[in-house]
C-alpha positions as CSV (number, residue, x, y, z in Angstrom):
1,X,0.0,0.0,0.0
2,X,1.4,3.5,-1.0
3,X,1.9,6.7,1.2
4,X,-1.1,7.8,0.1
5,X,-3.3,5.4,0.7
6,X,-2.2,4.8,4.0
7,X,-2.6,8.8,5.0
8,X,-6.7,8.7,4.7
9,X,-7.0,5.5,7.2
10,X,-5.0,7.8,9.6
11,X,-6.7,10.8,9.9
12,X,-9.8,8.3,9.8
13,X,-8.5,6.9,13.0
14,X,-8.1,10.4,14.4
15,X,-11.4,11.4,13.5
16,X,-12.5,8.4,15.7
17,X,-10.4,9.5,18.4
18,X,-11.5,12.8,18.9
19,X,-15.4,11.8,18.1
20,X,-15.8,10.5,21.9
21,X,-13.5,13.2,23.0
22,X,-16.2,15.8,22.1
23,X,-19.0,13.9,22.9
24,X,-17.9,13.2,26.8
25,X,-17.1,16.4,26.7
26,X,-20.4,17.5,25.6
27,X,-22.1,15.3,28.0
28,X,-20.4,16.6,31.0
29,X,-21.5,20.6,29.7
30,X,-24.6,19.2,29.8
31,X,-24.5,17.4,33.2
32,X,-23.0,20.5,34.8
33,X,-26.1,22.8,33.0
34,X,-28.4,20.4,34.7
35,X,-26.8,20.8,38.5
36,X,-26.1,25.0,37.4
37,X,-30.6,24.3,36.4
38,X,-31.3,21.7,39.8
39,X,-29.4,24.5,41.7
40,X,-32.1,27.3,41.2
41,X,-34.9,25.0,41.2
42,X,-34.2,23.8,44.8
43,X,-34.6,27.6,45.9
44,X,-38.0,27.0,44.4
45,X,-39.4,23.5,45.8
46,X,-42.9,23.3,44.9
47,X,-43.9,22.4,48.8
48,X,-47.0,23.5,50.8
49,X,-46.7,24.7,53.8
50,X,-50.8,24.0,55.4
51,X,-53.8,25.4,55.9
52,X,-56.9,26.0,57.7
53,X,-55.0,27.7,60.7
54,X,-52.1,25.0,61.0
55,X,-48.8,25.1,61.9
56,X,-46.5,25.5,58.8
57,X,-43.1,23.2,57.9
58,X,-41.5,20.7,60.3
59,X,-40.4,21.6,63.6
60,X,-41.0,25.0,65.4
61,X,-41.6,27.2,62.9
62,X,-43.8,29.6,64.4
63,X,-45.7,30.1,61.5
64,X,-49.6,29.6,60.9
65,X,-51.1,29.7,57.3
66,X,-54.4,30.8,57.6
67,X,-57.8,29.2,55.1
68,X,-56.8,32.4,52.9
69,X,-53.5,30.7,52.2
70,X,-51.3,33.6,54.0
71,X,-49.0,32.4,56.7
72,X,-48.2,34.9,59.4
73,X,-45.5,35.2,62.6
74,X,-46.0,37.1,65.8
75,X,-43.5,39.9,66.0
76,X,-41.4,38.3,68.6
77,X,-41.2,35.2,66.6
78,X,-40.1,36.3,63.5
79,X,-36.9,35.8,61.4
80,X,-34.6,38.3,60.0
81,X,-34.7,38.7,56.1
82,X,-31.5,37.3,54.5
83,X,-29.1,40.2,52.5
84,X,-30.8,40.6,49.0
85,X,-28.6,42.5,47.2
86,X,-27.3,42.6,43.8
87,X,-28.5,44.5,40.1
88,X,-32.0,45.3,39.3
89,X,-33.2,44.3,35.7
90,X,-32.4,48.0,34.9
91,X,-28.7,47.4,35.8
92,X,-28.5,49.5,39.2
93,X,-27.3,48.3,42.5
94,X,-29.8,48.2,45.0
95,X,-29.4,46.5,49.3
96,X,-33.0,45.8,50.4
97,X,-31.3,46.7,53.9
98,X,-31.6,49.9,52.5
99,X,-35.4,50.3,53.5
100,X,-35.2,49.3,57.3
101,X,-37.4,51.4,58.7
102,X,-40.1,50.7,56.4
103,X,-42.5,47.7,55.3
104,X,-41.6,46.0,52.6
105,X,-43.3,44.0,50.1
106,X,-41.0,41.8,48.9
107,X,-42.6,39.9,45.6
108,X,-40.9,37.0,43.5
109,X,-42.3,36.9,39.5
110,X,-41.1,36.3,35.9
111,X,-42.0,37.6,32.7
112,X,-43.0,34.0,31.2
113,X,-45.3,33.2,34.7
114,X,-49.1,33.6,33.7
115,X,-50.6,34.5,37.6
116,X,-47.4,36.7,37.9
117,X,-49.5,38.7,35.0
118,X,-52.8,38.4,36.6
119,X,-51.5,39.7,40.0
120,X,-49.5,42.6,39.1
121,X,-52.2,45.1,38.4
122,X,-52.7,44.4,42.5
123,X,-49.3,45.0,43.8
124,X,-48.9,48.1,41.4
125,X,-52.0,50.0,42.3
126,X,-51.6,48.8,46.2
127,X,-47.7,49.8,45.9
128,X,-48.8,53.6,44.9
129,X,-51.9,53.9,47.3
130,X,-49.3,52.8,50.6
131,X,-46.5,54.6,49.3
132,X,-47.4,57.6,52.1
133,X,-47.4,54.8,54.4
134,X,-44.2,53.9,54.6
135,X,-44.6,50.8,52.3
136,X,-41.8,49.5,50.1
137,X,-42.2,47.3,46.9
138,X,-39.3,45.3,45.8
139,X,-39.4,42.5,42.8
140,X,-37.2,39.8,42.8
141,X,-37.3,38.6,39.1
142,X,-36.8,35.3,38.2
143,X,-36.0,32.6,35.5
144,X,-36.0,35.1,32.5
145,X,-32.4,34.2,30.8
146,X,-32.3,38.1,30.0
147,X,-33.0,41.7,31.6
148,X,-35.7,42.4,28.1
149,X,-38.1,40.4,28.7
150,X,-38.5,41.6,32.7
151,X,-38.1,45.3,31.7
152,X,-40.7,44.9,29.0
153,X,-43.3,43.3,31.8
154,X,-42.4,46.2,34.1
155,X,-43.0,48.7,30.9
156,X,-46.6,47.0,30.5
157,X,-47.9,47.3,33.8
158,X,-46.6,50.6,35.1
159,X,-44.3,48.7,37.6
160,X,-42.9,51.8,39.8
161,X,-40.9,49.7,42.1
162,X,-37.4,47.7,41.1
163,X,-36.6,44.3,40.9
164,X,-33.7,42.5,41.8
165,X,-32.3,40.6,38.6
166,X,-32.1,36.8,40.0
167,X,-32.3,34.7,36.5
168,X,-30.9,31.1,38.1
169,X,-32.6,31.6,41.9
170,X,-29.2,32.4,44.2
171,X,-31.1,34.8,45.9
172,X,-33.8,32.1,47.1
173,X,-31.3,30.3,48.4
174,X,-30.3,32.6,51.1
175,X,-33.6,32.2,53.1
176,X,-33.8,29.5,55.2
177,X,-35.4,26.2,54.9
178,X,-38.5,25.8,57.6
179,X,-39.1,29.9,57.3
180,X,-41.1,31.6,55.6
181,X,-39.1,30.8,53.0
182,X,-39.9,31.9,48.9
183,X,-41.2,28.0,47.6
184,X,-43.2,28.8,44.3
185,X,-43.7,31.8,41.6
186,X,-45.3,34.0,42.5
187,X,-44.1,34.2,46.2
188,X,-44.8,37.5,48.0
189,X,-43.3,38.3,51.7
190,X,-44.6,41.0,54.1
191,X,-40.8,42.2,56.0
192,X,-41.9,44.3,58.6
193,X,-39.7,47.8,59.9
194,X,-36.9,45.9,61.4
195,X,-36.1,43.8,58.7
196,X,-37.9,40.7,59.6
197,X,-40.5,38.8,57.8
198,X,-44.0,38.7,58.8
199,X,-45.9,37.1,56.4
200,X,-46.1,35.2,53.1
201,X,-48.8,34.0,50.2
202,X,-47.6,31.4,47.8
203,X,-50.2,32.6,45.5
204,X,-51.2,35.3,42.7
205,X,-52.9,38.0,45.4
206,X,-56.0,39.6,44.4
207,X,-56.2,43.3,45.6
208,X,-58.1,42.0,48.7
209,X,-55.6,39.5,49.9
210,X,-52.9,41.7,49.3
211,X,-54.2,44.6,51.6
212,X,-55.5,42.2,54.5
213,X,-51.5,40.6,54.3
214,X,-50.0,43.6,54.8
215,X,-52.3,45.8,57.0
216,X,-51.6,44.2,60.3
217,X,-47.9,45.1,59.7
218,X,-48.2,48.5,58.5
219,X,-50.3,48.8,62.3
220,X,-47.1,48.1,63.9
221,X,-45.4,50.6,66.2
C-alpha cells in the first residue's frame, strides 16, 4: 500500500479518536447545565406549607397559614430577612437593607409566569396607594435568561418599584429552609420595619388579599 493510501485510514483513525472526546465532553457541559438548572430549582421547591390555621413546615416554625393561604408570625417570633442585594433588571445596584425602617413588600415573578400577569395590576395600584405609608415594593425577578423580557413586563404594567435581577434563583437560596421561606412563583413576603419577615402567600394576590396581608404590619409601632 502507497503513502497515500495509507494517509486517509489515519486521519480516519483520528477522527474516531476525537469523536468520543467531544461527545464526553459534551455530555459533562450538559450534566454541569443540569446541576447549574437543579441548583435554582431547589430555591423554588414546589412544597406546601398547610392550611386551615395549621402550623406550617416541620419543627418549630412559628408560622400559621391561615384558610386564605397567608402564613403569618407574631412579632417576637419572627426571622430576619437574608441580604438581598445585587443589580436590578435596569442594571443599578440596590441593598434591600436599605429600606429598614419601612415595610416591605417583597414579591418574586417572571416575565414567562401567567398569575405573575394576573397579580400585578394588584401590587402596582396597592404599591402607589401605601407609598405615604411607609410601604416599600421590591421585585425579585426570576428565571427570565435576559433583563428584556422583565423590563418589558415592568413597561406593561406601570411597575414603579425595582426588581432584583435573579435569573438562576441564588437569591432564594439565602432564606432559610422551615421559614417563611420563597417556595413557588409568585411568592410575595410581608418584612416588617426591622427587617424581619412577617408574612407570606404562595399565590397570585388579588387586591383584597394583598391589603388584608400587609395591614396588620403596616399597624405596627
Amino acid at each position: 500500500m502507497s503513502a497515500a493510501s495509507r494517509a486517509p485510514q489515519c486521519s480516519n483513525r483520528a477522527n474516531r479518536t476525537s469523536r468520543p472526546h467531544r461527545t464526553r465532553t459534551a455530555r459533562a457541559r450538559g450534566r454541569a447545565a443540569l446541576l447549574t438548572a437543579g441548583t435554582a430549582a431547589a430555591a423554588l421547591v414546589l412544597t406546601a406549607c398547610g392550611s386551615g390555621g395549621t402550623s406550617g413546615g416541620s419543627g418549630n416554625t412559628h408560622f400559621i397559614t391561615g384558610s386564605d393561604g397567608i402564613a403569618t408570625v407574631k412579632k417576637s417570633e419572627r426571622k430576619p430577612a437574608p441580604d438581598l442585594s445585587g443589580k436590578t433588571i435596569d442594571g443599578k445596584q440596590l441593598d434591600l437593607a436599605s429600606y429598614k425602617g419601612k415595610v416591605v413588600v417583597l414579591n418574586v415573578w417572571g416575565s414567562w409566569c401567567s398569575p405573575c400577569r394576573a397579580e400585578a395590576p394588584n401590587l402596582v395600584k396597592v404599591a402607589k396607594e401605601t407609598a405615604p405609608q411607609g410601604v416599600q415594593f421590591v421585585g425579585i425577578n426570576t428565571r427570565d435568561t435576559s433583563p428584556q423580557p422583565a423590563q418589558q413586563f415592568e413597561k406593561s404594567f406601570g411597575v414603579p418599584y425595582p426588581s432584583l435581577y435573579d435569573p438562576v434563583g441564588k437569591l432564594m437560596l439565602r432564606f432559610k429552609k422551615g421559614t417563611l421561606n420563597p417556595q413557588l412563583i409568585p411568592t410575595t413576603l410581608v418584612i416588617d420595619r426591622d427587617g424581619k419577615i412577617a408574612a407570606r402567600a404562595l399565590q397570585a394576590l388579588s387586591e383584597e388579599k394583598l391589603r388584608k396581608m400587609l395591614a396588620p404590619v403596616v399597624a405596627e409601632k
